[in-house]
BAVOBA-294489 format. One record per residue: x, y, z of N, C-alpha, C in turn. Coordinates in steps of 0.001 Angstrom, whole numbers, plus 500000, padded with zeros to 6 digits. Layout:
BEGIN
[[X Y Z] [X Y Z] [X Y Z]]
...
REM end
This chain:
BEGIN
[[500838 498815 500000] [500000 500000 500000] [500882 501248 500000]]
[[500364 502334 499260] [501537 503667 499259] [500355 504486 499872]]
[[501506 504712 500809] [500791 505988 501939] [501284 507565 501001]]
[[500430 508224 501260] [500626 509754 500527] [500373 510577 501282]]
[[501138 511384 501355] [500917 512370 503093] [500243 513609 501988]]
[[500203 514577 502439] [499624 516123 501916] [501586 516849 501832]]
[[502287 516474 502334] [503678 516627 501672] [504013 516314 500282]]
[[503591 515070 500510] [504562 514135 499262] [503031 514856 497694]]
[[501971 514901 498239] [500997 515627 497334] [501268 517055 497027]]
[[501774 517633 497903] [501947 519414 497495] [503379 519386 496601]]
[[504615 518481 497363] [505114 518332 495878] [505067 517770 494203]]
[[504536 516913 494672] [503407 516005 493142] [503444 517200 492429]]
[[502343 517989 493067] [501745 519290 492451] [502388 519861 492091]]
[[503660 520798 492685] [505143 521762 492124] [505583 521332 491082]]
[[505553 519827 490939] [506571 518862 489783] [505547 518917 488624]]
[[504265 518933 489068] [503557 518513 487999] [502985 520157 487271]]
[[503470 521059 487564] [502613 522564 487712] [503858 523375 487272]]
[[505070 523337 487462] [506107 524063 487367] [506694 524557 486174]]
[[506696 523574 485657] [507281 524421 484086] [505995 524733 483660]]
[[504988 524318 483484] [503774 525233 483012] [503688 526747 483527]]
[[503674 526671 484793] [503904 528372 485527] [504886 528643 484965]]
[[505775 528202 485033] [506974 528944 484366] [507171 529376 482464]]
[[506171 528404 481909] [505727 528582 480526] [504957 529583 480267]]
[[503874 530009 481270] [503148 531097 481249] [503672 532317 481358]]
[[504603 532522 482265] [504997 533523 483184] [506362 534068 481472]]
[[506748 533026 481573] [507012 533186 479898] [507221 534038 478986]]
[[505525 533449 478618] [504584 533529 477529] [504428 535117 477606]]
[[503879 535412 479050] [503261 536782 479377] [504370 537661 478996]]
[[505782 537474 479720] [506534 538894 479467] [506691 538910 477681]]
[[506847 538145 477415] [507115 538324 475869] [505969 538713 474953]]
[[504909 538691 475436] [503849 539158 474941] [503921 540655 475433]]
[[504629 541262 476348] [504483 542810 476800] [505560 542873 476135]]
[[506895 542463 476070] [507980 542902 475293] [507403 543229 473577]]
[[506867 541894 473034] [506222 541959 471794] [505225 543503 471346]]
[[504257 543790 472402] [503506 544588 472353] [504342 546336 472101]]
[[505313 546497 473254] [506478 547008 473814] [506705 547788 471959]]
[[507711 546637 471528] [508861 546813 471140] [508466 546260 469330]]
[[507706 545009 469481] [507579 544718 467941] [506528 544744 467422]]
[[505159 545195 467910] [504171 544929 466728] [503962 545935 465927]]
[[504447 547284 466180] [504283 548448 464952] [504784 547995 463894]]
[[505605 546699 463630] [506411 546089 461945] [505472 545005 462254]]
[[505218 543966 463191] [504709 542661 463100] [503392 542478 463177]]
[[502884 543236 463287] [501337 543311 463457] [500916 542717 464953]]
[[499312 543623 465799] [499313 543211 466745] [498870 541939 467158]]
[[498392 541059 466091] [498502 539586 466505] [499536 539016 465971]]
[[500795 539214 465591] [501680 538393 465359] [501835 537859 463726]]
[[500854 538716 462877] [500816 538496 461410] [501772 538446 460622]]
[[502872 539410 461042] [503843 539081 460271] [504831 538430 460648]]
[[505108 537265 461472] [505363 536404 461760] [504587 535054 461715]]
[[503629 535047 460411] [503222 533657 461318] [503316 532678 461231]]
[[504748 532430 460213] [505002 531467 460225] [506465 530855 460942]]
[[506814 531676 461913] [507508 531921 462445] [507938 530687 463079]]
[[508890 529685 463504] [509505 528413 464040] [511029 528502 464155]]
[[511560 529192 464389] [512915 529007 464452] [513810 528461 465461]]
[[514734 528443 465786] [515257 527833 467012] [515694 528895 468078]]
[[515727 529152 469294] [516331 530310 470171] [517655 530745 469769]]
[[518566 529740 469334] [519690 530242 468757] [519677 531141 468140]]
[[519099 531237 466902] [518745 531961 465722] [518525 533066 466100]]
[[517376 533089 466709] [516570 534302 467456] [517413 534894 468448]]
[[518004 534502 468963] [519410 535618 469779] [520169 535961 468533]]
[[520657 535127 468004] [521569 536090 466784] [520958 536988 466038]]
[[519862 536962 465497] [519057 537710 464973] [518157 539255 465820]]
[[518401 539153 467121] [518181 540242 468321] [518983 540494 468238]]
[[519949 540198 468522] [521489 540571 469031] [522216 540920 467473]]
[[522054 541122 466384] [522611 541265 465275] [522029 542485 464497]]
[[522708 542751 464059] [522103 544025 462858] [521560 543002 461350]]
[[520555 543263 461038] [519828 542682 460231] [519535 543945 458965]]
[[519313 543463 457704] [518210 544740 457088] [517785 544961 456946]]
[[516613 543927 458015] [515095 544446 457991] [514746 544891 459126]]
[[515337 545057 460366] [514863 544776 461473] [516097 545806 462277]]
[[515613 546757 462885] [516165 547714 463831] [517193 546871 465020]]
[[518381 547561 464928] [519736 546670 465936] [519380 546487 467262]]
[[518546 545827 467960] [518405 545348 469167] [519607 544810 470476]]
[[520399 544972 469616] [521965 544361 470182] [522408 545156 471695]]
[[521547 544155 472340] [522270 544458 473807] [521287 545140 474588]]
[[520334 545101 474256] [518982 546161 474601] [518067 544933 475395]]
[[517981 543614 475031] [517664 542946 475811] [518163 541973 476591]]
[[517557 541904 477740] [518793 540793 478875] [518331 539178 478104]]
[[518791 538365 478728] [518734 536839 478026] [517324 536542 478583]]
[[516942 536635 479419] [515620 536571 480649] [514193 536669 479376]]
[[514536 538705 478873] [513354 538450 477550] [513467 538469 476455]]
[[514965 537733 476410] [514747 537303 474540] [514271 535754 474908]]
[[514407 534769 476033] [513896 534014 475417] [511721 533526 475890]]
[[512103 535338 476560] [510768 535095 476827] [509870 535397 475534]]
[[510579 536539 474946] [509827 536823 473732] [509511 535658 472349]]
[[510871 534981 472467] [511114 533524 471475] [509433 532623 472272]]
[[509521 532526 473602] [508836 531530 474027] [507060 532088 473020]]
[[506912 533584 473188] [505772 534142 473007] [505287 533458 471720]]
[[506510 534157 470577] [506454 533809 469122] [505996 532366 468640]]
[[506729 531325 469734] [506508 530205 469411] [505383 529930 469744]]
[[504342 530507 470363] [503360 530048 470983] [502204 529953 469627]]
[[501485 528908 469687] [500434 528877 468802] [499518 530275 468455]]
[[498978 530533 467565] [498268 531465 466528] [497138 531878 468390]]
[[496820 533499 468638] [496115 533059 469550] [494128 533190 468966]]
REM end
């Protein structure tokens, strides 16, 4: 028989809840960074991106790089919301 205290359950819960909170929490800043900083070129649902899939790699070099489509972001954001903003982009059509 497995005994389950309200311990061994409140962590269950952390393990089972955690990267989701943390997926959200995410999701959200990069959606204010997005709002912020990119939708006057990308449109405010994300239109001109929508087919957007790339890898985080990319997407730091491409923040962090002078491009010729896209205004030099280089160094303007901490690592915290570029990959919160990557997390946003990647997020399904809303």
């Amino acid at each position: 028989m497995v005994r389950i205290t309200i311990h061994n359950l409140f962590m269950l819960l952390l393990l089972a809840t955690g990267p989701v909170l943390a997926e959200t929490t995410d999701t959200a800043l990069g959606r204010e960074i997005y709002a912020d900083y990119c939708q006057n070129c990308h449109g405010e649902d994300k239109s001109g991106l929508a087919d957007y899939n790339d890898s985080l790699d990319n997407f730091r070099q491409r923040i962090e790089g002078v491009t010729e489509n896209m205004p030099d972001f280089a160094g303007f954001f901490d690592d915290d919301e570029i990959v919160s903003l990557h997390a946003y982009l990647m997020e399904a059509g809303e």
